[in-house]
PARO-721440 format. One line per field, with one value per residue (C-alpha): residue number from 0; x, y, z. Coordinates in nm, 2 decimals, padded with zeros to 4 digits. Example, Ala and Ser with C-alpha at 12.3 -4.5 7.8 and 13.67 -1.06 7.14 Angstrom:
% residues 2
k	0 | 1
u	01.23 | 01.37
v	-00.45 | -00.11
w	00.78 | 00.71
END
This chain:
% residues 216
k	0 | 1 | 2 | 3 | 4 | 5 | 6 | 7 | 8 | 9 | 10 | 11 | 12 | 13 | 14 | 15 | 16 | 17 | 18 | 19 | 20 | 21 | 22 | 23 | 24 | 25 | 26 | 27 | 28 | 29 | 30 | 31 | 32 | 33 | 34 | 35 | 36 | 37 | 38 | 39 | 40 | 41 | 42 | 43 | 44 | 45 | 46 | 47 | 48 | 49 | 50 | 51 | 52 | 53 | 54 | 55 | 56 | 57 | 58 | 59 | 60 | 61 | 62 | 63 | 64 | 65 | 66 | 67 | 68 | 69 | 70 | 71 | 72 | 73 | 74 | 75 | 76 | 77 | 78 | 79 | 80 | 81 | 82 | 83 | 84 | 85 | 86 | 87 | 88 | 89 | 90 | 91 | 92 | 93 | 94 | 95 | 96 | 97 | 98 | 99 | 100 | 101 | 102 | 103 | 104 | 105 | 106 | 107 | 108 | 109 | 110 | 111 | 112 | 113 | 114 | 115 | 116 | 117 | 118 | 119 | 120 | 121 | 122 | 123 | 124 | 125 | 126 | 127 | 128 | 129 | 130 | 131 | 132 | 133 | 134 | 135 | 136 | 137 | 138 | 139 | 140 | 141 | 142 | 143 | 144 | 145 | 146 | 147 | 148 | 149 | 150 | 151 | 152 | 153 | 154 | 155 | 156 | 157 | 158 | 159 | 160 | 161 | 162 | 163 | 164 | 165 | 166 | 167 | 168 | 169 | 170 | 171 | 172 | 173 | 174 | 175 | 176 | 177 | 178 | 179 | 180 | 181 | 182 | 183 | 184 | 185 | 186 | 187 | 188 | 189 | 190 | 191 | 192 | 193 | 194 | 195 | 196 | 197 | 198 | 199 | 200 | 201 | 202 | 203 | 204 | 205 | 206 | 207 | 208 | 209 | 210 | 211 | 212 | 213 | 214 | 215
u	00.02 | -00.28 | -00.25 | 00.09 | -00.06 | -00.34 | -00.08 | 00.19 | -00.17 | -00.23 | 00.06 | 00.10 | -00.23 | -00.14 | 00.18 | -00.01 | -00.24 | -00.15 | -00.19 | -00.32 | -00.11 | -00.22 | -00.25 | 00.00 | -00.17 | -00.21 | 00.01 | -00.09 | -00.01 | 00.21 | 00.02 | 00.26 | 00.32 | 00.28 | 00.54 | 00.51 | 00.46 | 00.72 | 00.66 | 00.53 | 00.71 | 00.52 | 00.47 | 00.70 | 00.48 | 00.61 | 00.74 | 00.52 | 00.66 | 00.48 | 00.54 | 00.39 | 00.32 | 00.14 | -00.01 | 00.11 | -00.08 | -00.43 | -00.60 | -00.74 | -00.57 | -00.21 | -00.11 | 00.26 | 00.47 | 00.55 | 00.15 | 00.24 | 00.56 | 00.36 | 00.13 | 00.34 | 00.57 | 00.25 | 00.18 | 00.49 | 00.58 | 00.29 | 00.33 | 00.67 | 00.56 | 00.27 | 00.43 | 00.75 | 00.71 | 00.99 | 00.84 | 01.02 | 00.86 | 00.84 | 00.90 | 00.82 | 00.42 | 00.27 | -00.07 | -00.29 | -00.23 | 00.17 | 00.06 | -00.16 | 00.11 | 00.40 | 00.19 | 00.12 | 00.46 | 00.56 | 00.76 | 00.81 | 00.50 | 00.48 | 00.17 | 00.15 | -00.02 | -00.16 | -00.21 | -00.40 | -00.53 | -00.85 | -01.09 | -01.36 | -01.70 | -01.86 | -01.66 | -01.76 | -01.45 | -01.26 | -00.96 | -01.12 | -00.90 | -00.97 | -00.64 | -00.79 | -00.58 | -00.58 | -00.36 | -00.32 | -00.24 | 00.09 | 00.08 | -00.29 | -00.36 | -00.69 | -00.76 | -00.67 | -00.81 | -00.93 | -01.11 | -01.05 | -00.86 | -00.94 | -00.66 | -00.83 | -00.97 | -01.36 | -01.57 | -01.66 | -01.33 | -01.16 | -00.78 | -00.87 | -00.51 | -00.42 | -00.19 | -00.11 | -00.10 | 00.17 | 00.43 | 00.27 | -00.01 | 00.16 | 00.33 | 00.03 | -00.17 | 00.17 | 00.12 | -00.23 | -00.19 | 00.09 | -00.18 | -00.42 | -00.11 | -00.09 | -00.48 | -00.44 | -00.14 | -00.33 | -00.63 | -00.46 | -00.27 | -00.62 | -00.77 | -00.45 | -00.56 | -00.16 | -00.31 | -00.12 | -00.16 | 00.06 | 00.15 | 00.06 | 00.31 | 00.51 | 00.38 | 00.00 | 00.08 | 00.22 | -00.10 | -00.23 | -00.12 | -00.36 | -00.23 | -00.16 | 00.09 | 00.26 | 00.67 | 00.77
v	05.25 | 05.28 | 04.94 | 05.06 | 05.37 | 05.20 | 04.93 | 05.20 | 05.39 | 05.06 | 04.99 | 05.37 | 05.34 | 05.04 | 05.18 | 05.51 | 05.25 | 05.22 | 04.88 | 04.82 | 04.70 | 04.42 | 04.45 | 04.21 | 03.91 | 03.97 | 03.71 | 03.41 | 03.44 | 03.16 | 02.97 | 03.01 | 02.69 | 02.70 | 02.63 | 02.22 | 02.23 | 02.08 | 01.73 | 01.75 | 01.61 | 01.31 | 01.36 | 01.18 | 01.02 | 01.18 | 00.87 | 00.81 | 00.85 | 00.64 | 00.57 | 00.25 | 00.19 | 00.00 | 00.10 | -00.21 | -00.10 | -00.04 | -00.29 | -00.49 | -00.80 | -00.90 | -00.99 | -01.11 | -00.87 | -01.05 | -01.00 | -00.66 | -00.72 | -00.96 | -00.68 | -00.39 | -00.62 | -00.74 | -00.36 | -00.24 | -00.48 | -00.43 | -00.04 | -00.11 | -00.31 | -00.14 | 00.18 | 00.34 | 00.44 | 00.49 | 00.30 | 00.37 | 00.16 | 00.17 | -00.12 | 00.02 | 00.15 | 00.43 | 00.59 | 00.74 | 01.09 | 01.03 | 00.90 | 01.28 | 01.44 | 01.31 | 01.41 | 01.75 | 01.84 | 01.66 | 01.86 | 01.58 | 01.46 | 01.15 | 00.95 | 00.82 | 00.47 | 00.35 | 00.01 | -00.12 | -00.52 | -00.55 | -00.80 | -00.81 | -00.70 | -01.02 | -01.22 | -01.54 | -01.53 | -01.31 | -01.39 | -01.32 | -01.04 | -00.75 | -00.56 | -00.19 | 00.04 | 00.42 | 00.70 | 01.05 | 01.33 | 01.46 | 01.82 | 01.82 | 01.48 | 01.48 | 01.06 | 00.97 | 00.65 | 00.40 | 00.04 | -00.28 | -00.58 | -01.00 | -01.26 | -01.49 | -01.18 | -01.20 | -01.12 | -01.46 | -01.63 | -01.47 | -01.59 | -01.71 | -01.60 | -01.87 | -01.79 | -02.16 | -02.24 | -02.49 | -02.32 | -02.45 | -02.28 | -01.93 | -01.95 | -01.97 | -01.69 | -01.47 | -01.56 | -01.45 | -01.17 | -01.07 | -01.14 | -00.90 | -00.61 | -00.67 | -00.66 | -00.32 | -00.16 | -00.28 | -00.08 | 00.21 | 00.26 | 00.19 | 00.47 | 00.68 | 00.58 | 00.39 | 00.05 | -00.23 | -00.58 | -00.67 | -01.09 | -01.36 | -01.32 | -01.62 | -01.55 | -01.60 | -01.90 | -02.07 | -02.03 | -02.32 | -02.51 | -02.61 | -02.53 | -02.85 | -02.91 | -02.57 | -02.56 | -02.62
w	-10.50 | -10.33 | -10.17 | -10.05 | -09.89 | -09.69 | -09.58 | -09.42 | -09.29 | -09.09 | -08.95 | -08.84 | -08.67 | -08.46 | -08.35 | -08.22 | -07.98 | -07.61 | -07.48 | -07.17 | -06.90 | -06.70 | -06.35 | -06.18 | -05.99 | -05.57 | -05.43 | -05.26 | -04.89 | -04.74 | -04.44 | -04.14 | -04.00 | -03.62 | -03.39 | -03.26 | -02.93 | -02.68 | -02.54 | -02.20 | -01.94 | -01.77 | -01.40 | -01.18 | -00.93 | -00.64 | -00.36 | -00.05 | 00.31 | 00.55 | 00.97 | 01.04 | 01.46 | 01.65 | 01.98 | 02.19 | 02.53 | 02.39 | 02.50 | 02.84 | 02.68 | 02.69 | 02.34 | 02.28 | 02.11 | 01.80 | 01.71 | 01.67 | 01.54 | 01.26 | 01.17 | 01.16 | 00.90 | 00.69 | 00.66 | 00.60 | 00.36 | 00.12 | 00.14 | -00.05 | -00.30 | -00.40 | -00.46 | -00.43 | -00.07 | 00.20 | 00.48 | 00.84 | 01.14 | 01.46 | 01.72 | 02.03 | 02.13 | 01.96 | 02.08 | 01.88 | 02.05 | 01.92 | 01.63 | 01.59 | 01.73 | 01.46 | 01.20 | 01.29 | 01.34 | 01.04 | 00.73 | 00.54 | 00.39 | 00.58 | 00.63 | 01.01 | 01.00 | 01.33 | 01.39 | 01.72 | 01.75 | 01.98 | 02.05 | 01.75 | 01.89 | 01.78 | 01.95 | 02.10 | 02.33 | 02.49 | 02.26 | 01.93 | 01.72 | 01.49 | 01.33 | 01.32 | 01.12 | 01.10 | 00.86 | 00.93 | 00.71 | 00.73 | 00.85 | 00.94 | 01.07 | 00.94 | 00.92 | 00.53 | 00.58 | 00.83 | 00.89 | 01.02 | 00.85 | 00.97 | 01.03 | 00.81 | 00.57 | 00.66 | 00.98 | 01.02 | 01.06 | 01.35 | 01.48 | 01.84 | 02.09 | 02.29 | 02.50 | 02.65 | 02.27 | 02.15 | 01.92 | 01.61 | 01.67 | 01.78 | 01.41 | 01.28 | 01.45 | 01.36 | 01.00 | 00.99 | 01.17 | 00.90 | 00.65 | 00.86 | 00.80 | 00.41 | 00.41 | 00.59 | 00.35 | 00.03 | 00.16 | 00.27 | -00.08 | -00.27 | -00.09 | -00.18 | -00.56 | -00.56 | -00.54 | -00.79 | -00.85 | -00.56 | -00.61 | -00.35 | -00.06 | 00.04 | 00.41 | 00.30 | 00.08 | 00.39 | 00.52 | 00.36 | 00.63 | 00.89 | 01.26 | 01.38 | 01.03 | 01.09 | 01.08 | 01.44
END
């Protein structure tokens, strides 16, 4: 009996304990993931304009029009294919004061290229030429860019002009003179930072040709 007792005493006093609750665990915060961030947009290279003259009257010298006419096309030409440029040209004279003038009064952003041949101040003759090219700002006509380009692409060798020439020989000076003009454009989009590897053109492979071989 008294084993009976002390048992139901035991059990009573565990049922009178409170048991301690335990405290609930603090929750683990879920990281926000951060929003990915659009894509951005690459920057469409926004298209040159360029007005590519020559002043045909600058000079003491009477050169034949189709010098100009090769230089304006040697220019022209490599300003397209180095760049996604609108080129307009101009075939009759353009002086420097219209070339300032178009510029300022320009609204559409284009570059005014000036292109003037003279004799080259080292010359040994009166005939020796120098292709000097100039580019004005559009809206400001600050000069962008200037310097001279050589028929035959160093100071030393010079195209000689003359003008009781055969034919031959005029083809040939028209070819150079059209390599002078891609000289010039290559130069002018380099100093814009939109020079490219432009390729050989076929008008200064021809060029291999010595005068007296040239197509008649």
């Amino acid at each position: 009996m008294l084993v009976l007792a002390l048992c139901i005493w035991s059990a009573q006093a565990q049922s009178g304990r409170k048991h301690a609750k335990t405290a609930p665990a603090t929750p683990v915060p879920t990281p926000t993931p951060e929003p990915t961030p659009a894509p951005k947009k690459a920057d469409k290279e926004s298209s040159l304009l360029f007005y590519v003259g020559a002043d045909r009257n600058d000079t003491y010298a009477t050169f034949p029009f189709t010098y100009y006419d090769a230089v304006v096309k040697g220019c022209a030409d490599r300003l397209r294919a180095g760049s996604s440029a609108d080129v307009d040209v101009s075939d009759r004279s353009l002086s420097r004061g219209e070339a300032i003038k178009k510029a300022k009064s320009d609204t559409t952003g284009t570059y005014v290229v000036l292109l003037t041949l003279k004799l080259d101040s080292m010359a040994r003759s009166y005939d020796d030429l120098v292709l000097e090219f100039v580019v004005f700002t559009p809206g400001t006509a600050k000069v962008a860019t200037s310097g001279n380009s050589y028929p035959t692409g160093t100071r030393a060798g010079r195209v000689v002009v003359d003008p009781g020439g055969t034919s031959s020989s005029g083809w040939y000076r028209e070819k150079l003179l059209q390599r002078a003009g891609e000289d010039a454009g290559n130069r002018i989009l380099k100093s814009l930072h939109r020079d490219v590897n432009i390729p050989r053109s076929p008008s200064t492979s021809m060029l291999n040709v010595t005068p007296d071989k040239a197509p008649q």
